[in-house]
N, C-alpha and C positions, 0 to 999 in steps of 0.2 A: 163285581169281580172280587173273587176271594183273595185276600194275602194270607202265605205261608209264614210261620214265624221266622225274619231274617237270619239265613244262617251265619257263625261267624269263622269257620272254618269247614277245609276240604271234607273233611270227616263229617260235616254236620249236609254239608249238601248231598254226599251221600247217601246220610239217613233218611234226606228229603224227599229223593228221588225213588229211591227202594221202597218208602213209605207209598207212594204215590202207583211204584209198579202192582205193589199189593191190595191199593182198593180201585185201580181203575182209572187214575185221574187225571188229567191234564195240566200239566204245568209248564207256564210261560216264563220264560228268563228273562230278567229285569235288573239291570244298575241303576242310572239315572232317571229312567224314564224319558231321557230327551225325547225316544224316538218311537215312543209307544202310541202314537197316534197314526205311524203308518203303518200303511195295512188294515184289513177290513177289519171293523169290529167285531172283539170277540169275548166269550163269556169262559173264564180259564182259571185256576188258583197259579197266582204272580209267585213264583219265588225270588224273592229280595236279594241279590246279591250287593247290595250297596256296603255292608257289616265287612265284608271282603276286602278290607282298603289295604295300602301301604305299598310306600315301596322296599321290597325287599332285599335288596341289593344292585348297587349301580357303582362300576368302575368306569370313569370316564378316558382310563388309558387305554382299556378293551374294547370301548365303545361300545358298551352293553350293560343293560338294564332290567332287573328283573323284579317284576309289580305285582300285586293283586288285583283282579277284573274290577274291582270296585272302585280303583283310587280313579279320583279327580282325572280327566283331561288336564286340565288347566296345574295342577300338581305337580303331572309329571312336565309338562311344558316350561314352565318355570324354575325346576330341578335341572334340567338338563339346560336350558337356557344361563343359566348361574356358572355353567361350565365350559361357556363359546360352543354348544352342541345343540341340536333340535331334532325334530321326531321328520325326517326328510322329506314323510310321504303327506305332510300339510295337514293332518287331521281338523276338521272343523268342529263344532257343538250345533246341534240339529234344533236345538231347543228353543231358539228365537224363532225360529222359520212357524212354530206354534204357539207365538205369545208366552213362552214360558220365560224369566230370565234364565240369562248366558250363568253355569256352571254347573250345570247337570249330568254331562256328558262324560262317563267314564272310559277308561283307557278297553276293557272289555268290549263294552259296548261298540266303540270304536271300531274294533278289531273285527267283531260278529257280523257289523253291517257294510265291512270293508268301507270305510270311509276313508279319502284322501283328497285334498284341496289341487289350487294349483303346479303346487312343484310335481304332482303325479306324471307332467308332463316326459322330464328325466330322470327325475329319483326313480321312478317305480308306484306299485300302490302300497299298500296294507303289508299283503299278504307277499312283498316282495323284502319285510324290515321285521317278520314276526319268525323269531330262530325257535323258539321252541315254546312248549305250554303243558301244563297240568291240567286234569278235566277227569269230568264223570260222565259215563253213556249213559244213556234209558235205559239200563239194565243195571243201571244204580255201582258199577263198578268205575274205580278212579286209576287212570291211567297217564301216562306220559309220553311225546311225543317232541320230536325234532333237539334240542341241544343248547347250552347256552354258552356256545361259541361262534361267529361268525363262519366259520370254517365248518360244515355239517354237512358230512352227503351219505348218512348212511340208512337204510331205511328208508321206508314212505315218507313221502313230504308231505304231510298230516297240516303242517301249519299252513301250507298254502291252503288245503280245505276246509280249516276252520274258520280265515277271512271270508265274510261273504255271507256267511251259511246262517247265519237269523237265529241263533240260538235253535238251529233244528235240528244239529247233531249232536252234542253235548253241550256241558254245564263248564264253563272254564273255572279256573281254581287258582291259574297264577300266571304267568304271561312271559318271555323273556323276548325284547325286541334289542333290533340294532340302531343305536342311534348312530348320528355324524354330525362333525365339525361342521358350524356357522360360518358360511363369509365373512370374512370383514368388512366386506363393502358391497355396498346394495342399491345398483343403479336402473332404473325405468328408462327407455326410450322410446318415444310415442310417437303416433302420426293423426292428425286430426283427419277428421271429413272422408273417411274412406268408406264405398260400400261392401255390403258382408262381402262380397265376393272377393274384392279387391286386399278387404282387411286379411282373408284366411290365407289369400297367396302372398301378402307381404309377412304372414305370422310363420308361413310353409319357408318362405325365403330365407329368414333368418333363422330356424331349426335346422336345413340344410347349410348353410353357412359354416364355419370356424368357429363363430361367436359364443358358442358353449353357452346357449340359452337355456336360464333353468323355466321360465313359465312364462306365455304369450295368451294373452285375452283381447275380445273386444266388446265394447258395449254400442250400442249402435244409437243413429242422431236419437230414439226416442227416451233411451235415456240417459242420454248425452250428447247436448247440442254445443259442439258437432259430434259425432261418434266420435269413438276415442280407441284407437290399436297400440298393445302396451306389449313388450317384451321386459323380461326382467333379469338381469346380469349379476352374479354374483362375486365375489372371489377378492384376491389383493387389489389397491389402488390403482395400479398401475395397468395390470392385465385391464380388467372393466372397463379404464378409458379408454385403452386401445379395442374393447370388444365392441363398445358403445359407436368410438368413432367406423366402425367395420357397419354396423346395423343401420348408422346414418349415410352410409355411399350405397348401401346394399338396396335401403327406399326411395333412393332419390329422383325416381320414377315414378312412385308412386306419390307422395307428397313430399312436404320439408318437414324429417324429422324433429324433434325438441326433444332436450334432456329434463322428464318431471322434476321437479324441485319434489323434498322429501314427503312433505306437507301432502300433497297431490296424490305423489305413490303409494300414500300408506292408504289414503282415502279410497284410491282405487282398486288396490287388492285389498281391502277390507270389505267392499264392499262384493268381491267377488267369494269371499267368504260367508258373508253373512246375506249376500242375496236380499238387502234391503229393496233397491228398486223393484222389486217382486212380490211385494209385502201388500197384492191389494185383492186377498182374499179369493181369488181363484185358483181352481187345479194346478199342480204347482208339479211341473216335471223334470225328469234328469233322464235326457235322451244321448244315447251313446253312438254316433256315427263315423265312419271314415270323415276324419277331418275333410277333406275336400268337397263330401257332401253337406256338409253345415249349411251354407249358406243356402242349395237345393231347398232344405228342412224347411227352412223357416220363408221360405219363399212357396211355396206349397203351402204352407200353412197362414201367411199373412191376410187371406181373406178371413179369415174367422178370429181377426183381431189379437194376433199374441203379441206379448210384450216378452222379449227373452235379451239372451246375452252371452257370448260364444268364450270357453276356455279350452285349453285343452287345445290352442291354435286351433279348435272348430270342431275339435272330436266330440266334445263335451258341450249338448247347447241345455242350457235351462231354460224354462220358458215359463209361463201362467197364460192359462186359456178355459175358456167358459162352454167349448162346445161338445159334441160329444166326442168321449176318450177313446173311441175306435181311428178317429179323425189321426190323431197320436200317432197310437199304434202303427198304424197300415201307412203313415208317411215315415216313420222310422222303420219297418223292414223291408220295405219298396228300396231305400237306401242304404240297404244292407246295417242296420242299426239295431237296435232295442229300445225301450221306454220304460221309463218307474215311474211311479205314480208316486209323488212322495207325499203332497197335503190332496187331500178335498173334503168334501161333505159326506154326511155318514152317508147318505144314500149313494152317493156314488162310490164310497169305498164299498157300500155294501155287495155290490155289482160288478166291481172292477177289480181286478186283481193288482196287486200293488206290483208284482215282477212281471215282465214282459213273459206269455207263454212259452214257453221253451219247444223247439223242434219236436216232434214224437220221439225219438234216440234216443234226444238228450235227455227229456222230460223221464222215461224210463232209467236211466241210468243215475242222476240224482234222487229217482224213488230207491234205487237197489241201496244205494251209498245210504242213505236214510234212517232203509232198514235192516244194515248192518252196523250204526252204532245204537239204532231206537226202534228195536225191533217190534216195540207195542205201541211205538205212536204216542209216549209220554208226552214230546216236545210237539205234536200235531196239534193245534189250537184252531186251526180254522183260519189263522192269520191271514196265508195268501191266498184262500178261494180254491186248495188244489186240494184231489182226495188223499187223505191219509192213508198210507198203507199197510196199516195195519189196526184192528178192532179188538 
């Protein structure tokens, strides 16, 4: 795979890409690399945006923040953290999930492959905290979209289309997201021994509830004897223990909740983060369902040995499994869900599409949107297995 000389500004990605309209060539967008091992392999010239770094402006009274695609995850995490403030929608770093070490993951990158942790529960996702952005199309011209005020409603919501979109529509250039205030207090409440079923309706109970629950997970007895059903409380001292004490009368049907000591809770949503107990080298998915169907999922799927783990009160399952990837598939839209394919082996990337196929409709309508920001099919690499629309 070819590298482009890393650009170091808006102007120079431009050159890159109008370069690129002119001889024909295909260029794939790259920060960190965390996340360049999903998706099938491909033979592409990598344009570098890593040279892209900084952040360019951040007022923590406006609760707004505006970076270059290049800077650090972990930069701007730590920036805004130094100011009682965080990025809401939980971003993670993909980069351990492939043996690489933790800090490769830039705020772009982030942003491209909509990625968000567990607070996606209430916060929102990505493209729910991303106000506005700078960029280049496949037609090598640099444009601007959405605002960098929290207050924006005018024009296309552009920034909802560029979470998500895998570096297929444009080149980003510079980023303006909305942060928010940290809680002061951060309290876990759990229930040992419960099955997925039971976990996802004690997780449903307490989202319907008062409790102002920001994030509910479970891991089940295999990796976690006993399983372990966790909600997570935020906000002043005071509120929290009255929310905590509300989520322990609300299970008390279900088992005897316990309040995690810190030690535990960090262990636990760390671990929901970085997806360690899934670390044994099989196909490794992020299946998206009606919470309620979670448990179905992985009950369907238990005779072919999966090892998973439910966030997102159940919406959200991860799994690792060794059999064939249609198995996936066809038990997540039977459930009305989707599947990614996020690790496996070249040859099953080479065959498998890393995004769930899309409806016919839909699949047409993401091609149009495509090829009205990359009407030559610059940013087409082959990536996800689907035809390029243009030659």
């Amino acid at each position: 795979m070819n590298t482009e000389p890393k650009p170091s500004s808006a102007t120079d990605v431009a050159d890159a890409i109008a370069d690129a309209v002119r001889t024909g060539a295909r260029l794939e967008l790259r920060g960190g690399g965390s996340k360049a091992a999903i998706g099938a392999p491909r033979e592409a010239a990598v344009l570098d945006l890593s040279e892209l770094s900084g952040v360019i402006d951040y007022d923590p009274a406006e609760l707004v923040l505006t970076a270059k695609p290049g800077t650090p995850l972990v930069m701007i995490e730590d920036l805004v953290a130094s100011e009682g403030q965080m990025l809401a929608f939980e971003p993670f770093d993909h980069g351990p999930l492939f043996g690489r070490p933790p800090g490769a993951a830039t705020i772009g990158g982030v942003l491209a492959a909509g990625v968000a942790g567990s607070r996606r529960l209430t916060a929102g996702g990505a493209r729910d905290h991303l106000l506005g952005f700078q960029a280049v199309s496949g037609r090598g011209e640099r444009f601007t979209a959405g605002a960098k005020v929290v207050k924006n409603v005018t024009g296309y919501d552009l920034p909802k289309l560029a979470t998500g979109s895998w570096g297929r529509l444009f080149a980003l250039t510079e980023v303006t997201l909305k942060v928010l205030p940290r809680g002061r207090i951060s309290v876990s409440v759990a229930a040992d021994g419960l099955r997925p079923d039971q976990a996802q309706h004690a997780m449903a109970k307490a989202l319907g509830s008062q409790a102002d629950v920001q994030a509910a997970a479970h891991l089940p007895a295999e990796l976690a004897d006993p399983s372990l059903t966790v909600v997570r409380l935020e906000g002043f001292g005071p509120s929290v223990a009255a929310r905590a004490a509300m989520i322990r009368e609300l299970w008390r049907d279900f088992a005897s909740a316990r309040h995690l000591e810190d030690d535990e809770a960090a262990r636990f949503w760390t671990t929901l983060r970085s997806l360690s107990p899934l670390d044994d080298g099989g196909q490794l998915w992020r299946v998206n369902t009606p919470p309620s169907a979670g448990p179905a999922l992985v009950a369907r799927l238990a005779p072919h040995g999966v090892r998973w783990m439910f966030d997102w009160a159940g919406g959200l399952t991860w799994l690792t499994f060794d059999g064939d990837p249609a198995e996936v598939r066809t038990a997540a839209a039977q459930l009305g869900g989707h599947a990614f394919l996020i690790r496996a082996e070249d040859t099953v990337r080479r065959r498998t599409p890393a995004l769930h196929p899309p409806q016919p409709g839909v699949g047409a309508l993401e091609a149009r949107v495509r090829a009205a920001f990359d009407p030559l099919g610059v940013f087409e690499t082959g990536r996800f297995l689907d035809v390029a629309h243009a030659d």
